[in-house]
Backbone bond lengths (Angstrom), bond angles and torsions (degrees), N, CA, C in turn:
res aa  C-N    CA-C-N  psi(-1)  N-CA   C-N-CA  omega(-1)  CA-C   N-CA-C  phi
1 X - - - 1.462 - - 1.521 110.94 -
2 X 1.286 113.67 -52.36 1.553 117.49 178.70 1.759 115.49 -48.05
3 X 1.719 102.78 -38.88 1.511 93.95 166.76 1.621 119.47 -87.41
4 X 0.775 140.47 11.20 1.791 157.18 143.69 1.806 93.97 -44.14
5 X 1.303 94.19 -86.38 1.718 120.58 174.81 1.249 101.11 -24.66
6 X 0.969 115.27 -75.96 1.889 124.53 -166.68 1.782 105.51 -42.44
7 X 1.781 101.40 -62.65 1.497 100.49 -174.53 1.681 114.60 -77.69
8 X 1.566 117.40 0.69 1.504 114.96 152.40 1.358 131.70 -78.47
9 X 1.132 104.07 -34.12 1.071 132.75 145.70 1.584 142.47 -14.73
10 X 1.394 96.91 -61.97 1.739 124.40 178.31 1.455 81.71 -102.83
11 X 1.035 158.10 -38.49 1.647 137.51 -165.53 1.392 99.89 -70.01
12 X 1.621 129.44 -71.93 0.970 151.65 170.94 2.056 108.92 -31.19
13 X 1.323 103.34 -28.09 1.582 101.70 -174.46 1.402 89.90 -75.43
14 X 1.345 120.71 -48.11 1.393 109.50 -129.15 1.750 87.68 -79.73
15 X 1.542 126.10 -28.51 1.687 114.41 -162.13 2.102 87.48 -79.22
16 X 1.300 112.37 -25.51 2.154 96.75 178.60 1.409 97.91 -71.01
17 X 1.613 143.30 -45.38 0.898 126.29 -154.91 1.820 97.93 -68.79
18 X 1.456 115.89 -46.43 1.249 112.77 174.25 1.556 130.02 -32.02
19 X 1.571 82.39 -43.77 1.930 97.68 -179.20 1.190 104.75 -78.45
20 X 1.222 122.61 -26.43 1.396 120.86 -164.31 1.819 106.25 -75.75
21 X 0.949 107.79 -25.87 1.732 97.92 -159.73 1.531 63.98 -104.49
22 X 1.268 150.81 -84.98 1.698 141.88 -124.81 1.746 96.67 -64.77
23 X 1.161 132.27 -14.79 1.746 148.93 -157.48 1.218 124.18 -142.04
24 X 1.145 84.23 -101.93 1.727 113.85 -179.63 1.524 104.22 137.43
25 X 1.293 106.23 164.19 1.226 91.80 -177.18 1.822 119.72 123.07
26 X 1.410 103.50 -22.22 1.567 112.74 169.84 1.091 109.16 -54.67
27 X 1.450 150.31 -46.78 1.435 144.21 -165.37 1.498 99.69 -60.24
28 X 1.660 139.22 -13.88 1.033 123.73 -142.85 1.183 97.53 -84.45
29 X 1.591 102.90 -20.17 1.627 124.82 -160.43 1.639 111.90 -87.95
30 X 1.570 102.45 -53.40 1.454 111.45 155.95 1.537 135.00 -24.87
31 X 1.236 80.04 -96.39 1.965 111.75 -177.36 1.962 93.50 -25.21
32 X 1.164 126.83 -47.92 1.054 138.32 -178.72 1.483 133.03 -55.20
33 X 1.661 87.25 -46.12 1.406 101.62 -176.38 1.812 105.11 -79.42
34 X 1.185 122.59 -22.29 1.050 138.89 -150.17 2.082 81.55 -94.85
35 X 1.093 127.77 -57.24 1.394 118.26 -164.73 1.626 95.97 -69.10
36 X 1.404 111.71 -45.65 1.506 107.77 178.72 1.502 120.71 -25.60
37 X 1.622 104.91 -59.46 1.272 122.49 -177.68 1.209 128.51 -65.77
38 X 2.134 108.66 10.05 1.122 95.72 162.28 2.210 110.02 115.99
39 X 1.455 91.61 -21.75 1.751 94.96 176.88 1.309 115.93 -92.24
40 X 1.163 122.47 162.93 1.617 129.56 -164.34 1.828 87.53 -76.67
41 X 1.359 108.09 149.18 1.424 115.11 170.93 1.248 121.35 -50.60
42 X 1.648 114.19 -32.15 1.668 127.30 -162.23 1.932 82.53 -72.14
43 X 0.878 121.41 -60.06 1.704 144.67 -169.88 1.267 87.64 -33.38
44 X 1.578 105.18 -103.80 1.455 132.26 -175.47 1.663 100.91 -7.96
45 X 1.768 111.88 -70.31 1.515 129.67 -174.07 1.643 91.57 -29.56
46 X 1.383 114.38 -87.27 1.849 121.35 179.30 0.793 121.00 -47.80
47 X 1.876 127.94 -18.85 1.684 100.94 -174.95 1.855 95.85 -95.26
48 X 1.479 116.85 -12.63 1.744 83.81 179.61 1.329 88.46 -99.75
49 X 1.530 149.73 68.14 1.256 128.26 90.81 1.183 149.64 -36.55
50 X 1.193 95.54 -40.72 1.774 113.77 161.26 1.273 123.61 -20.18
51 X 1.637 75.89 -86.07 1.299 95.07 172.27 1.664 131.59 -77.40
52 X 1.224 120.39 30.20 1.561 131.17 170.00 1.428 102.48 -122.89
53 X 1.700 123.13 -15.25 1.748 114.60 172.35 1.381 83.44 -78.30
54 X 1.592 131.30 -71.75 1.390 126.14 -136.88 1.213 96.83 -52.72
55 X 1.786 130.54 -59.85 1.456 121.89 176.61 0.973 144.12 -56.20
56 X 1.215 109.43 -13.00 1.697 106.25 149.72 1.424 123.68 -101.59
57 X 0.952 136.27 -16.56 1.321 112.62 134.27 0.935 168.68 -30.76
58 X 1.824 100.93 -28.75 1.605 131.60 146.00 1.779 101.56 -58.77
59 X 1.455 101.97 -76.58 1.593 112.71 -178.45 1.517 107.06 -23.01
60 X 1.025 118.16 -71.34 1.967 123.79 -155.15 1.335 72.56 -72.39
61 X 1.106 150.50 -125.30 1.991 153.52 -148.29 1.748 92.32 -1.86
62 X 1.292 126.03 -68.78 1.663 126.82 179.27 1.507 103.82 -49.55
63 X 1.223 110.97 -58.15 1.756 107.41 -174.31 1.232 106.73 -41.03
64 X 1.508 118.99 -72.89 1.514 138.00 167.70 1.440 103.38 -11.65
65 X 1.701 114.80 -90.79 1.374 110.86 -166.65 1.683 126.53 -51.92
66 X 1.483 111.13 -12.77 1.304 115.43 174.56 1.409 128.94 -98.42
67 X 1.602 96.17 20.91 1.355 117.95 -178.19 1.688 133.64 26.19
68 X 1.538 97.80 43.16 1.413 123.26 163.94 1.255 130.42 -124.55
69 X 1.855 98.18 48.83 2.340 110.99 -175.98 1.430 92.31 -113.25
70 X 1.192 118.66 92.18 2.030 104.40 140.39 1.423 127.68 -45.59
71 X 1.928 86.51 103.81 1.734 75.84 -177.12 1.287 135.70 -70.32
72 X 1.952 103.50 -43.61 1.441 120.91 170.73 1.426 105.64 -25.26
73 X 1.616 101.64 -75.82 1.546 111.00 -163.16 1.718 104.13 -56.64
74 X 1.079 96.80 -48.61 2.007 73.25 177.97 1.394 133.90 -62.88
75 X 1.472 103.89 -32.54 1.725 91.42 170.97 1.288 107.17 -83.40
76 X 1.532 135.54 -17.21 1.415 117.81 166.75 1.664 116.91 -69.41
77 X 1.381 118.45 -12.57 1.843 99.80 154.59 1.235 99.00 -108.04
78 X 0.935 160.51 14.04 1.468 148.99 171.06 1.822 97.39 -69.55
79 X 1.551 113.05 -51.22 1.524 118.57 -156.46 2.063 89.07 -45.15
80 X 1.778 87.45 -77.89 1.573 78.01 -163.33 1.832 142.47 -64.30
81 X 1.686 89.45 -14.53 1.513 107.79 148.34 1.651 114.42 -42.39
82 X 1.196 121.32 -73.87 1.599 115.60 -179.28 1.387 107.95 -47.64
83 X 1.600 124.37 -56.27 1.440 107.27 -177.17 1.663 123.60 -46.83
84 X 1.692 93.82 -52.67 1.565 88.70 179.90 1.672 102.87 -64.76
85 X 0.500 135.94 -56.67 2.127 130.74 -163.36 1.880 91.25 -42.55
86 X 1.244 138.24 -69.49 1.384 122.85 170.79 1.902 132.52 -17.18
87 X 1.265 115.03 -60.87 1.309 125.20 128.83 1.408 133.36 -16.48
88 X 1.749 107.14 -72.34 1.265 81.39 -179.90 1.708 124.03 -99.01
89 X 1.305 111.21 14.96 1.165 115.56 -177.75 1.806 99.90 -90.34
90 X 1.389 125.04 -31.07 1.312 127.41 156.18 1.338 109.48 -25.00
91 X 1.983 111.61 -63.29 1.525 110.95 -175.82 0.848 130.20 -68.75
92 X 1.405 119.29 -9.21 1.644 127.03 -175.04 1.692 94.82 -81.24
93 X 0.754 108.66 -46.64 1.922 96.86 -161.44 1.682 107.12 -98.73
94 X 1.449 112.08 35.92 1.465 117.86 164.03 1.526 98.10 -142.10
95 X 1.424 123.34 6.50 1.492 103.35 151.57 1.295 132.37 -106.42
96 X 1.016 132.34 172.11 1.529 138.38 -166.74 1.631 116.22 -90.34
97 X 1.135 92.50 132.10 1.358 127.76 -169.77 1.445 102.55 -26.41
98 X 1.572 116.39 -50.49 1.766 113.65 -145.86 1.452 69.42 -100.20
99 X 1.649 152.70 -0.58 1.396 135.90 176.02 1.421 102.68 -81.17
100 X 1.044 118.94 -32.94 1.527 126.96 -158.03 1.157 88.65 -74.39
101 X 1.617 129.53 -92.05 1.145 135.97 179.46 1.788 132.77 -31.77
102 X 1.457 109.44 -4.46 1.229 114.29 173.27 1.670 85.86 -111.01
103 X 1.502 142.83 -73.48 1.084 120.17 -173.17 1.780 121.93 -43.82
104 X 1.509 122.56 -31.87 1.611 121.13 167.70 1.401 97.45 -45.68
105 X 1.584 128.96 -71.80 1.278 114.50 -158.89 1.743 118.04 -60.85
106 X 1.059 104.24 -33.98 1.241 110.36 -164.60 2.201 107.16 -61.37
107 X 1.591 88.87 -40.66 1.572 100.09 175.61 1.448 111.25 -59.60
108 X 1.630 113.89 -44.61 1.415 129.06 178.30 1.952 100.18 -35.90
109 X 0.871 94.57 -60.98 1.922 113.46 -159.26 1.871 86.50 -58.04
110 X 1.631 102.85 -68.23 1.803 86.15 174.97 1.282 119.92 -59.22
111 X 0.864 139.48 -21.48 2.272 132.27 175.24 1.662 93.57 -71.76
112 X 1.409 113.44 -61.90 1.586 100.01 176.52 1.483 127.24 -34.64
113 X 1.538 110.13 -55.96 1.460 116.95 173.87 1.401 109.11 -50.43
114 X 1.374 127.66 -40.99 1.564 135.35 -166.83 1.363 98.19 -64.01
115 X 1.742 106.38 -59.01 1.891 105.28 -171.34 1.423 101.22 -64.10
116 X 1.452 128.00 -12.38 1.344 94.35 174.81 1.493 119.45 -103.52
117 X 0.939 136.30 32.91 1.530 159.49 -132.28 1.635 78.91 -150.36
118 X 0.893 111.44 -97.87 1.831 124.80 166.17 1.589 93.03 96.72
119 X 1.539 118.00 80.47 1.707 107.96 -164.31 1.727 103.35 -82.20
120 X 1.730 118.78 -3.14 1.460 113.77 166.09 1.391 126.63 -68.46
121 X 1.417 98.26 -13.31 2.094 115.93 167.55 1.313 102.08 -72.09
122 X 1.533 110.71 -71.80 1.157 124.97 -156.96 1.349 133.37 -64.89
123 X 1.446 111.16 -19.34 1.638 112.95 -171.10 1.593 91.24 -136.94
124 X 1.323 98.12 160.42 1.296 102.85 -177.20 1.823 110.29 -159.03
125 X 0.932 146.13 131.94 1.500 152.36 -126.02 1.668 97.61 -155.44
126 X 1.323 94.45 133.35 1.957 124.85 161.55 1.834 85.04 -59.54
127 X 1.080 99.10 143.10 1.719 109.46 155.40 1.425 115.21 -70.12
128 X 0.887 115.96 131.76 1.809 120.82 176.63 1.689 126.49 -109.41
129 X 1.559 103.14 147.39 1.544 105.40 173.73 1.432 108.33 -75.67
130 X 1.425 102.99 124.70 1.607 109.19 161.59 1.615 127.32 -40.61
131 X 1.098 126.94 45.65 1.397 124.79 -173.93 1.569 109.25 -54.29
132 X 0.829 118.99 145.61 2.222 117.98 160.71 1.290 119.65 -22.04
133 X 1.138 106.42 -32.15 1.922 103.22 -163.45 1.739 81.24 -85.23
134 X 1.590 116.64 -66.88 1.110 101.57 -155.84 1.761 112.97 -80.72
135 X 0.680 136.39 50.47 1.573 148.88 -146.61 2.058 90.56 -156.80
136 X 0.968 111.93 -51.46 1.362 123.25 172.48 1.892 118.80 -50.32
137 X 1.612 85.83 -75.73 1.327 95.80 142.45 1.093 159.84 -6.91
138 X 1.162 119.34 -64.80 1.304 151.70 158.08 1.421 107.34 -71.00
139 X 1.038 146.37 -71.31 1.703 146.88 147.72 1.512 110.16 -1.59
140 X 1.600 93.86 -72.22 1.982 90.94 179.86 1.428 97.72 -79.72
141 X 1.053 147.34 -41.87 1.443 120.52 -159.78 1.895 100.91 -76.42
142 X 1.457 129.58 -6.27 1.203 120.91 161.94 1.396 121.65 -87.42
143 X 1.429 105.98 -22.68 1.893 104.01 173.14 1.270 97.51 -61.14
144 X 1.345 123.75 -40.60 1.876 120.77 -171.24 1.830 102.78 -63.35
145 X 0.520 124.18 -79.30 1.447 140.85 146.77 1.775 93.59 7.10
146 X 1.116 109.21 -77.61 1.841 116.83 -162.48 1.442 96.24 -37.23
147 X 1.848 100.51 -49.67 1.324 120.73 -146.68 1.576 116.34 -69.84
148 X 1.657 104.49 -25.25 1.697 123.29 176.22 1.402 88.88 -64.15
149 X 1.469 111.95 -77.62 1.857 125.53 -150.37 1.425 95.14 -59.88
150 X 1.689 148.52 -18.05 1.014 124.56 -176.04 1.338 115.02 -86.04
151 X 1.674 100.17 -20.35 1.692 113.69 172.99 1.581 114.88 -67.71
152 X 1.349 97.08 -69.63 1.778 95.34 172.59 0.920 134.71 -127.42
153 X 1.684 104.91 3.85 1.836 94.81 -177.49 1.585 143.27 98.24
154 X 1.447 82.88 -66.14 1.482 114.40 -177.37 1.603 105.47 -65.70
155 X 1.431 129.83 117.85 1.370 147.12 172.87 1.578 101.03 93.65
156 X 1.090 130.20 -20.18 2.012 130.84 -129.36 2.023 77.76 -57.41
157 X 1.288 120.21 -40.48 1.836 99.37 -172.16 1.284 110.99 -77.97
158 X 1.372 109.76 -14.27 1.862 85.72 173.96 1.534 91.83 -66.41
159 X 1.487 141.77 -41.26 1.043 132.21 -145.25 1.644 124.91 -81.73
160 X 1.547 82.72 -30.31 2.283 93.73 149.41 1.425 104.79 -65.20
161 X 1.117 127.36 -40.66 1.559 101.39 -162.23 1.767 113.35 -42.42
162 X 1.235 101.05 -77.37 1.778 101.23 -171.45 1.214 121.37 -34.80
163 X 1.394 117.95 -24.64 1.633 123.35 -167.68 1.888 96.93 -102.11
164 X 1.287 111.55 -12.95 1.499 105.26 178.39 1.735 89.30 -98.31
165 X 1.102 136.59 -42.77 1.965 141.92 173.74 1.842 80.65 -18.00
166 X 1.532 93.60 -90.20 1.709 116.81 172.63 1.378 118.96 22.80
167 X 1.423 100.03 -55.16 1.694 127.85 -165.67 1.502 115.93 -73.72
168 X 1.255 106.92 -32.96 1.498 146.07 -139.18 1.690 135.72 27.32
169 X 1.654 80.05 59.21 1.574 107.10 158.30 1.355 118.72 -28.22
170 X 1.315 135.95 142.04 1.230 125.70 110.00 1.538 151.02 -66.12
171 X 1.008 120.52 136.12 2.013 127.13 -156.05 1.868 90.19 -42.29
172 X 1.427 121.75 -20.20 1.600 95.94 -172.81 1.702 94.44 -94.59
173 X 1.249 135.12 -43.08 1.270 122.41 -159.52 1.603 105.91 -88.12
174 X 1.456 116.92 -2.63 1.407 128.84 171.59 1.635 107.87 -79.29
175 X 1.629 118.45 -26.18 1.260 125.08 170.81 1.568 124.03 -81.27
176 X 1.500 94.15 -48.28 1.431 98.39 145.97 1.889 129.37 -36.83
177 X 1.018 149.44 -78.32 1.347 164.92 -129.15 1.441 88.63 -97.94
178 X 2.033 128.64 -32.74 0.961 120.69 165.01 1.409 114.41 -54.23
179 X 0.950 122.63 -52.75 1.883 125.65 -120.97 1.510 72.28 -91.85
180 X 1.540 126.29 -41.12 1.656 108.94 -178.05 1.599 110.03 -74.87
181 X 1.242 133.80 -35.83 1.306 123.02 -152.22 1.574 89.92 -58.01
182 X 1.863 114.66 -56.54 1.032 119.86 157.56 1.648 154.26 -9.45
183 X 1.045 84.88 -48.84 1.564 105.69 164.51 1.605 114.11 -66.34
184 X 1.921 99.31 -57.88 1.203 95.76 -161.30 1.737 122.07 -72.52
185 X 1.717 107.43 -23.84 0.999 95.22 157.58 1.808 143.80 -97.55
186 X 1.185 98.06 29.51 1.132 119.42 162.80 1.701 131.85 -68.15
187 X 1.135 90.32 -42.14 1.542 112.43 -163.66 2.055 91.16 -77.11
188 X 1.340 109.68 -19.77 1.694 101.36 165.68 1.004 123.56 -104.81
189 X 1.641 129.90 -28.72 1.283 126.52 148.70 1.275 118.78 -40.00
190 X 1.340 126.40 -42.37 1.798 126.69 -170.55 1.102 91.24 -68.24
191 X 1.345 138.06 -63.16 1.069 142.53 -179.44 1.402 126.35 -32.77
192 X 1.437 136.56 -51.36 1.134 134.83 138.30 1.506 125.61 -43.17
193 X 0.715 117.18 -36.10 1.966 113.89 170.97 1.549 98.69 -72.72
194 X 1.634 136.46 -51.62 0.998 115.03 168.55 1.464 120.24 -43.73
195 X 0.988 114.72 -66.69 1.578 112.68 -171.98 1.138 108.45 -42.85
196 X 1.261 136.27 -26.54 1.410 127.60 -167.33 2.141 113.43 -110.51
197 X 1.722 84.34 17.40 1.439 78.43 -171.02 1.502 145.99 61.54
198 X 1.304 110.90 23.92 1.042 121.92 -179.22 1.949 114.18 -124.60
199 X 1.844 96.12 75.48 1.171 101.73 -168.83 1.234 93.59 -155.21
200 X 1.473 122.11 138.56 1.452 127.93 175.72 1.425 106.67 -118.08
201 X 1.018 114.98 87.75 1.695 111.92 -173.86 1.111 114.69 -59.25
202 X 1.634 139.39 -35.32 1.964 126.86 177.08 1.271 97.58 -52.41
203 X 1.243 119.77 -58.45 1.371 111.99 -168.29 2.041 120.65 -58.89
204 X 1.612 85.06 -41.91 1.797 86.58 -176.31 1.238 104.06 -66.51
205 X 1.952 133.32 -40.40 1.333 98.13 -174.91 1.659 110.72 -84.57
206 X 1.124 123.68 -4.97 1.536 102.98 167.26 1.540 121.01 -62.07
207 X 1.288 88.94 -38.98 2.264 88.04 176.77 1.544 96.21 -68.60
208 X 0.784 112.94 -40.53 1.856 107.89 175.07 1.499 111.49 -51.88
209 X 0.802 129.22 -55.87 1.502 134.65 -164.30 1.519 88.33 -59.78
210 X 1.661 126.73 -60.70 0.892 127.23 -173.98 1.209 127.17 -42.78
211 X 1.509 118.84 -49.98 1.024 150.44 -144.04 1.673 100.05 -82.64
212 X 1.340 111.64 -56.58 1.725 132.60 -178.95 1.845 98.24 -54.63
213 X 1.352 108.78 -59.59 1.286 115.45 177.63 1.869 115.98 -39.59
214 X 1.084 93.91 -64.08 1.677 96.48 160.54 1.237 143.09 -70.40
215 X 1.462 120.39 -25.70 1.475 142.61 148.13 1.800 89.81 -32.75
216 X 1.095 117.53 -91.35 1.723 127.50 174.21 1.552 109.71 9.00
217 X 1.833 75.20 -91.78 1.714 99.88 -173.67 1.689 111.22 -49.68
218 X 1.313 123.13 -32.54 1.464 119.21 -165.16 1.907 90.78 -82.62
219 X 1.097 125.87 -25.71 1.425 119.36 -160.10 2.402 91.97 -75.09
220 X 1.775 98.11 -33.79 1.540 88.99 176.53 1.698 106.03 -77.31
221 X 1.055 105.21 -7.51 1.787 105.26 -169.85 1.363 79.41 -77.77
222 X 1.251 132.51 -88.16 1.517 145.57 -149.95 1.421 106.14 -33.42
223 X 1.107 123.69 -54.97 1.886 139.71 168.24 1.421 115.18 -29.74
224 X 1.883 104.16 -56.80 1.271 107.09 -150.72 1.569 101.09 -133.52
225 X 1.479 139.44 -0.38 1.340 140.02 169.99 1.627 111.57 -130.18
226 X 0.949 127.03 -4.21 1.605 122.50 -145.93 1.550 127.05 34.85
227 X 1.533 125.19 -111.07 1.291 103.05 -158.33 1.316 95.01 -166.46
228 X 1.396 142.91 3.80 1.153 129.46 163.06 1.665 140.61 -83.70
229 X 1.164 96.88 4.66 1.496 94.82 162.27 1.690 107.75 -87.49
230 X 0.987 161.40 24.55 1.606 147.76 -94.86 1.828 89.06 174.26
231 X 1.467 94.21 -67.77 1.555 113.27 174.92 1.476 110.22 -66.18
232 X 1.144 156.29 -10.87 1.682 168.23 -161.30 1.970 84.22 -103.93
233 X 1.314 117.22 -67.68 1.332 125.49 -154.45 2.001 106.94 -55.34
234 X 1.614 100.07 -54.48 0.855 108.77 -152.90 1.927 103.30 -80.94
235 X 0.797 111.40 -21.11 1.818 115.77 -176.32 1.111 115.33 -46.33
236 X 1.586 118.25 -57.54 1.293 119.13 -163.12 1.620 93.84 -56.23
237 X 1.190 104.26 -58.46 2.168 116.13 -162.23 1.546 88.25 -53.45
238 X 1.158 136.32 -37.87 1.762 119.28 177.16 1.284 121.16 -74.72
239 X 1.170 100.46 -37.92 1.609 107.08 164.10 1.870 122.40 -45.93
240 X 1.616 89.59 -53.89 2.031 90.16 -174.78 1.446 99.20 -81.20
241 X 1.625 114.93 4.20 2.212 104.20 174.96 1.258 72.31 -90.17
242 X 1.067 155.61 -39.92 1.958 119.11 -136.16 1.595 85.02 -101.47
243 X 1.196 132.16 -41.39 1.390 100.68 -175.32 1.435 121.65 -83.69
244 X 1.399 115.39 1.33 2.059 121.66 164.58 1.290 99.10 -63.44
245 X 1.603 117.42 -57.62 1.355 135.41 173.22 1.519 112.61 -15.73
246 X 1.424 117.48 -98.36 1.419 138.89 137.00 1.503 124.13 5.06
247 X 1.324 94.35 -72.69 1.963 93.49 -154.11 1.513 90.41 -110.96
248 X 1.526 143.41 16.64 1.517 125.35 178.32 1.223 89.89 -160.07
């Protein structure tokens, strides 16, 4: 069974990592598959960290060489992103199991509503000078931000998008500034689930492997197709996790 797991595993990484850099939104698919199979929610939550550092790590290296990463702007939300993700990755592994798994689904149903809203279609923004206010801004509305993705993960880039729109990004350098803020606060959230033992590594580096593999491919998708055929596929399958989630 465990090798079943493994090669569902790596299949399943590679279409979130896809979503993940073209969206956001792969964990929705994850986090899920991972309790299915049987691990405590606190677990599941830490072990696809893994696999969301290794894939973006691929991602930002691709961003990089295609010379479309704002650096400024990314380490200026990355800073308070990492603080908040400490925080909320604290809360993730002191709540209870059947809480987690009813708040996952319940978040699932709001990220769905968001991708279908899809505010990277819909709105579109002048680029702006960083003045103080909005420089401020941006600071707290990324500590909030840290504080979601350190909890669960699941959607946290659909949830930069609107506040990176703001800036007036474009969908590739708005994916960009994700896939690092991402990264960087990752690497302290994991960190707290390590410490607390709640990490199954066979399983995390197989979604990793997966995960990096698609990180890749979504960084040439992002360049040269965007991301809505990707988003059509994956809804329905998030849709029937959040209500297993929920109601069974």
């Amino acid at each position: 069974m465990e090798l079943i797991q493994i090669v569902l595993l790596v299949g399943v990484g590679v279409v979130a990592g896809i979503l993940n850099v073209l969206a956001g939104g792969g964990s929705l698919l994850t986090l899920p598959v991972l309790i299915f199979m049987g691990l405590p929610a606190s677990v599941a939550n830490g072990t696809n960290r893994i696999a969301v550092l290794c894939q973006n790590v691929v991602a930002v290296s691709s961003f990089k060489s295609k010379g479309v990463f704002p650096a400024r702007l990314a380490l200026l939300c990355s800073v308070p992103a990492l603080l908040g993700s400490i925080l909320g990755a604290q809360l993730a592994v002191d709540i209870s199991d059947q809480l987690f798994r009813q708040l996952l689904g319940a978040i699932m149903i709001g990220v769905l509503i968001l991708m279908a809203i899809d505010p990277s279609k819909r709105f579109r923004f002048h680029e702006q000078h960083m003045t103080p206010l909005r420089t401020a801004a941006l600071v707290i509305g990324f500590f909030c931000i840290g504080i979601y993705g350190g909890f669960i993960q699941a959607g946290v880039g659909l949830i930069m998008i609107p506040a990176l729109l703001l800036m007036g990004l474009d969908l590739v350098r708005i994916n960009a500034v994700k896939v690092f803020v991402i990264l960087f606060f990752t690497v302290t959230a994991l960190a707290v689930f390590i410490w607390h033992g709640q990490i199954d590594w066979t399983l995390g580096i197989a979604l990793a492997l997966g995960n990096s593999l698609g990180g890749w491919i979504g960084t040439h998708l992002a360049v040269k197709k965007g991301h809505d055929w990707i988003r059509k596929v994956v809804f329905a399958v998030v849709t029937l996790f959040a209500v297993k989630l929920i109601w069974f």
